[in-house]
N, C-alpha and C positions, 0 to 999 in steps of 0.2 A: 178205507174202501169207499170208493165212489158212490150215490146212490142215485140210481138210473129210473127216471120217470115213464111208467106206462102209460104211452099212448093208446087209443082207442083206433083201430081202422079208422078210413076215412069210405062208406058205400054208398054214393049216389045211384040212384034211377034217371035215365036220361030228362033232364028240364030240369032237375033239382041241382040246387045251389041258388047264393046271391046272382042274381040278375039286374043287369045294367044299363044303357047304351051310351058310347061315344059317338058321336057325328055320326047317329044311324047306325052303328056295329051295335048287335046285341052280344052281352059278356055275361056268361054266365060263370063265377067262380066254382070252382072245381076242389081245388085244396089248397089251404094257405102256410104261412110260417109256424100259426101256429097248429098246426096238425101235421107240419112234416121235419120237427125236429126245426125250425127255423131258417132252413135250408130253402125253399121256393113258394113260388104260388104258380097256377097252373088255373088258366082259363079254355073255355072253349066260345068262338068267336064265331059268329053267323056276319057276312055281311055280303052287301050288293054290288051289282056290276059299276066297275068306275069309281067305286069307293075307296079310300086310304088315305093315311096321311102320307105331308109330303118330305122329303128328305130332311134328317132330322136324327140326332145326338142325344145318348141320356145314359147318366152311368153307372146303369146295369145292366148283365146280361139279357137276352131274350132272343129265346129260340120257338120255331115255325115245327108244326109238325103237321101239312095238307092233309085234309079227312075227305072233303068234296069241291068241287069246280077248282076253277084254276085261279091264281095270283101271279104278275107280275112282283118280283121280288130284286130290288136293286140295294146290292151293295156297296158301299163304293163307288167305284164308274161302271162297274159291270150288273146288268140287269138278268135276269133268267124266268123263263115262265115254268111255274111250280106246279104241278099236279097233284092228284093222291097218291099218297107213300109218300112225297118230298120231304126231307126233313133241312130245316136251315137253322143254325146257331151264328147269333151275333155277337162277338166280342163286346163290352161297353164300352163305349163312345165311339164306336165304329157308325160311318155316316149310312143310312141307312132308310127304307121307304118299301111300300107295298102298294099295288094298285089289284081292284080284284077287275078278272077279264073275262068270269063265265056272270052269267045268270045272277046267278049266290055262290058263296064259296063259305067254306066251313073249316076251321084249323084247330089247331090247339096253340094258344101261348103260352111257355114258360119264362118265369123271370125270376132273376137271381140277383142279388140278395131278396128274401121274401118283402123288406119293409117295402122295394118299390112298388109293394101291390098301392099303397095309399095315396102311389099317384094316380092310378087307374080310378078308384073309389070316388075322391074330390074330379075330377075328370068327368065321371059318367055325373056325378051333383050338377057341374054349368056347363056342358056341352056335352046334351043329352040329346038335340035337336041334328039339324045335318047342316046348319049354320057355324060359325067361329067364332064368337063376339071376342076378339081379342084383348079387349080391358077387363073380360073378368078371367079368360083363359092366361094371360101371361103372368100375373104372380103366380099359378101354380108351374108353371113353367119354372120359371126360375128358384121358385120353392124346391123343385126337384132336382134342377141342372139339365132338365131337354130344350137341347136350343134346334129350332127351325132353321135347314140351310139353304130352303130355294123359296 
């Protein structure tokens, strides 16, 4: 007979969690692998007008769940402007990009398998600014498998 490990809930109050930033997006983790059976991590993402990364591949899931303002969200060749309620799931390694197009915009990311939270982590460590220095961003790039397509 199998022996099955209790978890403990996971009950934030809004602000609580690790807190981040990539190029300006603040991240605050929500719940990770190891509090969800190793199954995901789940962020909630604050960022500003004009902000996003730009088309770009990484292999694992991650899906959009809009809370406030709006995003440009381009999958593929096809772009859609995303509101509250929107929810968008992305295959991995589907080519993919977001631009935010209100004010602020606020989402939920989930990402699947949960270890790809570590690239987020090392991420918000050297571009935490709203710059790129891309000699110290691309070994983790490629540490991860996210390749840049424009």
């Amino acid at each position: 007979m199998p022996i099955s490990t209790i978890r403990k809930p996971t009950i934030l109050r809004p602000e609580e969690g690790n807190q981040f930033s990539i190029l300006g997006a603040q991240f605050i983790t929500k719940a990770t692998g190891e509090q969800t059976n190793q199954a995901w991590t789940i962020y909630e993402v604050t960022d500003t007008e004009e902000n996003g990364p730009p088309l770009h591949t990484h292999p694992w899931e991650e899906a959009f769940y809009i809370l406030e303002g709006e995003l440009d969200i381009q999958v593929g060749t096809e772009t859609i402007l995303v509101s509250p309620g929107f929810f968008v799931n992305i295959p991995h390694n589907t080519p993919h990009a977001f631009k935010v197009r209100s004010a602020t915009a606020k989402f939920l990311v989930l990402i699947s398998p949960q270890g790809a939270k570590n690239f987020y982590e090392e991420m918000g460590q050297i571009a935490d600014i709203s710059s790129l220095n891309m000699e110290k961003v691309q070994p983790v790039l490629n540490k991860y498998g996210l390749q840049f397509l424009a």
